[in-house]
C-alpha positions in Angstrom: -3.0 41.1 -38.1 -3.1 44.6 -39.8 -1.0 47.6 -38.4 -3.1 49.9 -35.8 -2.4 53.0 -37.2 -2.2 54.1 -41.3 -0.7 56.8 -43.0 -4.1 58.5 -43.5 -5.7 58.3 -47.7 -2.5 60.1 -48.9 -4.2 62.8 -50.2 -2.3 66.6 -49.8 -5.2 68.4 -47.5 -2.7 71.4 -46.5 -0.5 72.0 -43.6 -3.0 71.2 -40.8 -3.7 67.9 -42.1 -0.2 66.9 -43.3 0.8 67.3 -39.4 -2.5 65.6 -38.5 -0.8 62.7 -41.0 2.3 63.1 -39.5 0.9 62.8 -36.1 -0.8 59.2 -37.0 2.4 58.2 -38.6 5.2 59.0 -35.6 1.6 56.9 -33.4 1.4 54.0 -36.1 4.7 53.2 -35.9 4.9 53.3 -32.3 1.7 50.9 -32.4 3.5 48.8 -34.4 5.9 47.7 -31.9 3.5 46.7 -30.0 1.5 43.8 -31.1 5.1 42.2 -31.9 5.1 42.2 -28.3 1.8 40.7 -28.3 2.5 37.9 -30.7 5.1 37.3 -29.1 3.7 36.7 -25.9 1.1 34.8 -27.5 3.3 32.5 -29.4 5.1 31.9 -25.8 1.5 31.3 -24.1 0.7 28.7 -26.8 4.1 26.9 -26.8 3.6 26.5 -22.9 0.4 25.1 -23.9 1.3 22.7 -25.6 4.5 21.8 -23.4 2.0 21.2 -20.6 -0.5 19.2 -22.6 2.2 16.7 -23.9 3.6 16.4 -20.2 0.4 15.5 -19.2 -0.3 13.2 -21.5 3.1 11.8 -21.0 1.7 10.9 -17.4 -1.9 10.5 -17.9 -1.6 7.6 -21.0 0.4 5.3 -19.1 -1.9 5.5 -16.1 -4.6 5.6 -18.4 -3.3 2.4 -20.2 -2.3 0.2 -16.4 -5.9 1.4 -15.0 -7.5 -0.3 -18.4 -5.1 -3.5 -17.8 -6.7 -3.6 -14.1 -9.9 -3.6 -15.6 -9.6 -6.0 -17.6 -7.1 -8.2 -15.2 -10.7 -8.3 -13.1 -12.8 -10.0 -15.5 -13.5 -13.7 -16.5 -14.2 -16.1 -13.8 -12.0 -17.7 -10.9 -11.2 -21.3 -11.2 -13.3 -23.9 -8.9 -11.7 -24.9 -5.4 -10.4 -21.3 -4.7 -11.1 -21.0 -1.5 -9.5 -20.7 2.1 -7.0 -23.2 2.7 -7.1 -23.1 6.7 -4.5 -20.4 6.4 -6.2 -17.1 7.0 -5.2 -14.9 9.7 -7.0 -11.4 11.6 -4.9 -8.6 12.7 -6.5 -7.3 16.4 -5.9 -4.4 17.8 -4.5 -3.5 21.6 -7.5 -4.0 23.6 -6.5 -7.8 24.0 -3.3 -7.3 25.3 -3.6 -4.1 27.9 -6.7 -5.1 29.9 -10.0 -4.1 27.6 -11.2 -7.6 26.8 -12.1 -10.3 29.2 -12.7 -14.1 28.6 -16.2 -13.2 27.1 -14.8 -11.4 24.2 -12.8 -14.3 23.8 -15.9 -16.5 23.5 -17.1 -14.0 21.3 -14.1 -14.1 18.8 -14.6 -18.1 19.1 -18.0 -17.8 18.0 -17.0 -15.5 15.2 -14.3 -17.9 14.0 -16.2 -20.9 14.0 -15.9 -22.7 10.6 -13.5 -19.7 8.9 -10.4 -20.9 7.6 -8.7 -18.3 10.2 -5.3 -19.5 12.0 -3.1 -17.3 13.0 -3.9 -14.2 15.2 -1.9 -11.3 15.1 -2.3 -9.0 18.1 -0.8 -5.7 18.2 1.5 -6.0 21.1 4.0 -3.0 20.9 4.5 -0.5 19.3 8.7 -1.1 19.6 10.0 2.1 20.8 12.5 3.7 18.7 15.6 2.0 19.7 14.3 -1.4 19.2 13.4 -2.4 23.0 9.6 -3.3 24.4 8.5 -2.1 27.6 6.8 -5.2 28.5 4.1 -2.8 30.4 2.9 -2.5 26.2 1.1 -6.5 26.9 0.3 -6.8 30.4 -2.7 -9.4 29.0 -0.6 -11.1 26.8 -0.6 -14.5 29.0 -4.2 -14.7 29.5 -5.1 -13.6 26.3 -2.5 -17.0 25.0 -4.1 -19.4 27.2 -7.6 -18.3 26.7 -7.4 -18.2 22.9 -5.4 -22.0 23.1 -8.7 -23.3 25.2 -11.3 -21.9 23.0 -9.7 -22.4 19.7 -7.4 -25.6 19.8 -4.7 -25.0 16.7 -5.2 -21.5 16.2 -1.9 -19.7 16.7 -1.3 -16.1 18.6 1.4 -13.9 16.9 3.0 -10.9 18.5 2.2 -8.5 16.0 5.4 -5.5 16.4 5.9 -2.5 14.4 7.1 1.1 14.3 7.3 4.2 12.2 10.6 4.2 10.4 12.7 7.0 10.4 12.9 7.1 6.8 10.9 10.0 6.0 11.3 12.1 9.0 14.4 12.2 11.8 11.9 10.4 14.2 11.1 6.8 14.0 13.4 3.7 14.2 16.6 3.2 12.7 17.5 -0.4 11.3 20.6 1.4 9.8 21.7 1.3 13.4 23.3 -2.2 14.3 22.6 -1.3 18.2 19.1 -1.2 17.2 18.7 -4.4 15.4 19.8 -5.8 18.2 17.7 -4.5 20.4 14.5 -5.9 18.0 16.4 -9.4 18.3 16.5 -9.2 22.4 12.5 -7.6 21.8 11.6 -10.6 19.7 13.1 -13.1 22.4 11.1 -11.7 24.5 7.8 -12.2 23.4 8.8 -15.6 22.5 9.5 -16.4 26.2 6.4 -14.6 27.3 4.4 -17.6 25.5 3.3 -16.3 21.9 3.7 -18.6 18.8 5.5 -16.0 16.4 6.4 -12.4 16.0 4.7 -10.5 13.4 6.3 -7.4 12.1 4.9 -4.7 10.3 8.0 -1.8 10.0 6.9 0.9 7.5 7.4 2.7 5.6 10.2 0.7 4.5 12.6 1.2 0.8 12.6 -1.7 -1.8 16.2 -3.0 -1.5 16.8 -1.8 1.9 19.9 -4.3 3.3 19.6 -3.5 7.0 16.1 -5.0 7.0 17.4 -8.2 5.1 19.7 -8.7 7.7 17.4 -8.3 10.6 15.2 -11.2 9.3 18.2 -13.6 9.1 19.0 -12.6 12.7 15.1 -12.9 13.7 14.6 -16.1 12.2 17.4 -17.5 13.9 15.8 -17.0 17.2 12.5 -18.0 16.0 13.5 -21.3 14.2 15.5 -22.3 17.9 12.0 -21.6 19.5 10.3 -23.7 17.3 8.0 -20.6 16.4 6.8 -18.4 13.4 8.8 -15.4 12.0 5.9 -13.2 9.7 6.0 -10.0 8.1 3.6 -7.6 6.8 5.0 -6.5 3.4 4.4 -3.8 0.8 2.8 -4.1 -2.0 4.9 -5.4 -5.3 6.1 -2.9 -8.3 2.4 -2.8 -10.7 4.7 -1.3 -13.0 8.2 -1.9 -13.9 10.5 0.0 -11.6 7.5 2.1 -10.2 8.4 2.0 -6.6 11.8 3.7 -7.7 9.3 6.9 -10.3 7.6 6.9 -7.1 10.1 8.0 -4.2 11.5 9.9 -6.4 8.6 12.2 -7.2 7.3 11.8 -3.2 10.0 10.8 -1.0 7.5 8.1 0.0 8.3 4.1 0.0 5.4 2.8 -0.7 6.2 -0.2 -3.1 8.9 -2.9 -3.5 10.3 -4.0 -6.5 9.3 -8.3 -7.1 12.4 -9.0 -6.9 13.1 -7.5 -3.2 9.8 -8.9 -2.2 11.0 -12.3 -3.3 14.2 -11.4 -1.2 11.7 -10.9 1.9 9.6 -13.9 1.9 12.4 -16.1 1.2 13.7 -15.0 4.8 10.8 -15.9 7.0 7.8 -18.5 7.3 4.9 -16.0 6.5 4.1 -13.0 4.6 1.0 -10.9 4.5 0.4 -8.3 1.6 -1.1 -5.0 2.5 -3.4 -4.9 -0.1 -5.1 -2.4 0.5 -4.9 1.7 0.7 -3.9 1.4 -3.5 -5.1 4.5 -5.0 -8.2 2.7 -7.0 -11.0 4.9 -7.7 -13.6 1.8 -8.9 -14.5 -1.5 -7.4 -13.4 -3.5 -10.6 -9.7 -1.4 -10.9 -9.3 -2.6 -6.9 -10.4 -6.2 -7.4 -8.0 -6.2 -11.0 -5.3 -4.3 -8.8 -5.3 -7.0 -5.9 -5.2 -10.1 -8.7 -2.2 -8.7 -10.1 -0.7 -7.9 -6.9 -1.5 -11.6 -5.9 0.1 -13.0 -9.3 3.4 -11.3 -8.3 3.3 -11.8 -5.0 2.5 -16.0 -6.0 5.5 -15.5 -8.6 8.5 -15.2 -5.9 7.0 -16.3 -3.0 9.0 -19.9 -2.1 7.0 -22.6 -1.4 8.3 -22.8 2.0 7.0 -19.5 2.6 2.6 -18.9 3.8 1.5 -16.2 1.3 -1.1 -14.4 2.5 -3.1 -11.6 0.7 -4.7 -8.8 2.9 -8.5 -8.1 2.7 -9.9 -4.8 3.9 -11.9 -5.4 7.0 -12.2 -1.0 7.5 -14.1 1.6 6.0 -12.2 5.2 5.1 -12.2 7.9 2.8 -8.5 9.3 2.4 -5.8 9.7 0.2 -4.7 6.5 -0.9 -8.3 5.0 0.1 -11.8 4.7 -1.0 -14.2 3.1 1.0 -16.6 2.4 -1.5 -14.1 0.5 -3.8 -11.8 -1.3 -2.0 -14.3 -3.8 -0.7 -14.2 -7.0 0.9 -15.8 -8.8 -2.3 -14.0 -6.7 -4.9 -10.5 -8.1 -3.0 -12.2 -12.0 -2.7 -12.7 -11.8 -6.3 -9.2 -10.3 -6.9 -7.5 -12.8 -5.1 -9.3 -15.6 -6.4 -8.9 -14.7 -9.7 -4.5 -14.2 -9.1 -4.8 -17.4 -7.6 -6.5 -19.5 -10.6 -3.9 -17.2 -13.0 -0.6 -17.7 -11.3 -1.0 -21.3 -8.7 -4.6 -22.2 -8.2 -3.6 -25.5 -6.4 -1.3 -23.5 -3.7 -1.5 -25.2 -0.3 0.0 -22.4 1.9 -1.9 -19.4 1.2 -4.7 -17.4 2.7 -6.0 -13.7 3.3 -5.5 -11.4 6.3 -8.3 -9.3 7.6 -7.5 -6.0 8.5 -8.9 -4.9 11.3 -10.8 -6.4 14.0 -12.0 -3.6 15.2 -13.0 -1.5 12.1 -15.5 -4.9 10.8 -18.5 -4.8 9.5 -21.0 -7.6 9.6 -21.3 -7.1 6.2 -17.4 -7.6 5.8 -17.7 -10.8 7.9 -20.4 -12.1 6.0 -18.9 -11.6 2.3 -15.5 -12.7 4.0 -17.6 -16.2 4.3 -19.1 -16.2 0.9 -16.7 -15.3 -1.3 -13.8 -17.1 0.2 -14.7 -19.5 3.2 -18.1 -21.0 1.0 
């Protein structure tokens, strides 16, 4: 860029114009400083530039590049016979334990069950408080609700379905760190065994890959469960979909959301049923959810023990939140996903199933493409 200010044509046009001269001289060299600073500036604007632009794409072209796998994870076709198994389950909400629902709903639910491969009914039956106990004032139904559901739908199983907020991301919750408290989850499960269910479903979130305490609260649970001749089942984060993702993750948001493969291997090997909360996964499209859900089904199939029901949740709700969008995580979008990680990974798989999530939030429409894409 040329300098602001010249010496004039450096011709001699007497006193007044040699000061005039002078004048634009001392002003042109003051000028000159100047846009230095400017280029400077503008050389630091442009290097910042380009500093964010290759940090972007640094995070942008591996996303870019796993959404693309998803996409293409979800084509081709799944293989014949993948279907429901008889091992399906339904998470329901309160209403059937504290007095809302009489023996006509229960009719109802038979009716809606009725040639579905559904077995197992987890019914929300806490929350545990934050030291591990369960006022038993949380089921006042849950007798009834047993009996009625053993009468209308002979084999199908009623779980006690426990959870809490973990005090991992905030001092309030519950503590497994705290041996006083896993032993008060242990007295809490015998609990509900004695008050007549068939198993204790647990759903403790949100909960760190690798975390030891929780390890050795399933041994101690399935103990108790194994001597009562009833189920020990967990609902489980969703696996790694990239290599050590879960551990990029917290440490950007403080926030647990994934487990490595190997920890979820770790999990299922320690109780008789696990459910995958497939759901709530970020995916903006219908084909990215149903790729997402096959590969999350693949890994979950991979080191899951054979001893162990494997069951991949379906999203029987409709929001629109971080973390979840209605209009692609559908219930035919996860069918297909499902399908398609079963035909890849174990397509002749006797123990495994879906889990419909929730009861309450269920469409018709759900129901009915529940039916056709998996039950058919």
């Amino acid at each position: 860029m040329g300098r602001a200010g010249g010496t004039g044509t450096g011709r001699d046009e007497g006193p007044g114009a040699t000061d005039e001269n002078a004048d634009k001289t001392v002003a042109g060299t003051a000028g000159a400083d100047a846009p230095s600073g400017t280029g400077r500036r503008r050389k630091w604007i442009r290097r910042t530039r380009r500093t964010a632009l290759a940090l972007v794409l640094l995070l942008l072209l591996p996303t870019l590049a796993a959404e693309i796998a998803l996409r293409v994870n979800y084509t081709g076709d799944p293989a014949d016979g993948t279907r429901t198994r008889n091992q399906d389950a339904i998470w329901l909400g309160h209403a059937w334990v504290d007095g809302r629902k009489g023996d006509a709903d229960v009719a109802a639910l038979a009716r809606r069950l009725k040639g579905t491969g559904i077995r197992d009914l987890y019914v929300h039956s806490g929350p545990l408080e934050h030291d591990g106990t369960l006022p038993e004032s949380d089921h006042p139904r849950a007798a009834w609700l047993i009996d009625a559901v053993h009468r209308a739908l002979p084999g199908v199983r009623v779980q006690a379905w426990l959870g809490d907020k973990l005090a991992t991301e905030s001092p309030d919750g519950l503590r497994l760190g705290r041996a006083a408290t896993r032993t008060a989850i242990v007295a809490s499960t015998r609990q509900i065994l004695a008050a007549g269910f068939d198993g204790a479903h647990f759903d403790l979130e949100p909960l760190h890959s690798g975390d030891r305490d929780y390890l050795d609260l399933l041994d101690r649970l399935h103990e108790v469960t194994r001597a009562d001749q009833a189920l020990l089942s967990v609902a489980a984060h969703q696996i790694d979909p990239l290599p050590g993702f879960h551990s990029v993750w917290g440490t950007l948001t403080n926030h647990p959301k994934w487990w490595s493969q190997a920890y979820f291997g770790q999990v299922a090997r320690r109780v008789d049923q696990i459910a995958v909360m497939s759901y709530d996964t970020m995916q903006p499209l219908k084909s990215l959810y149903g790729g997402y859900v096959a590969q999350q089904t693949s890994l979950a199939l991979e080191v899951t023990p054979d001893s162990t029901d494997l069951l991949m949740g379906l999203p029987f709700f409709h929001e629109n939140r971080f973390g979840h969008r209605g209009a692609a995580e559908t219930v035919p979008a996860a069918v297909r996903g499902v399908r398609l990680g079963l035909s890849r990974t174990d397509a002749d798989r006797a123990n495994f199933g879906v889990a419909l999530y929730v009861d309450f939030a269920a469409t018709e429409a759900d129901w009915t493409a529940y039916r056709a894409g998996w039950v058919r």
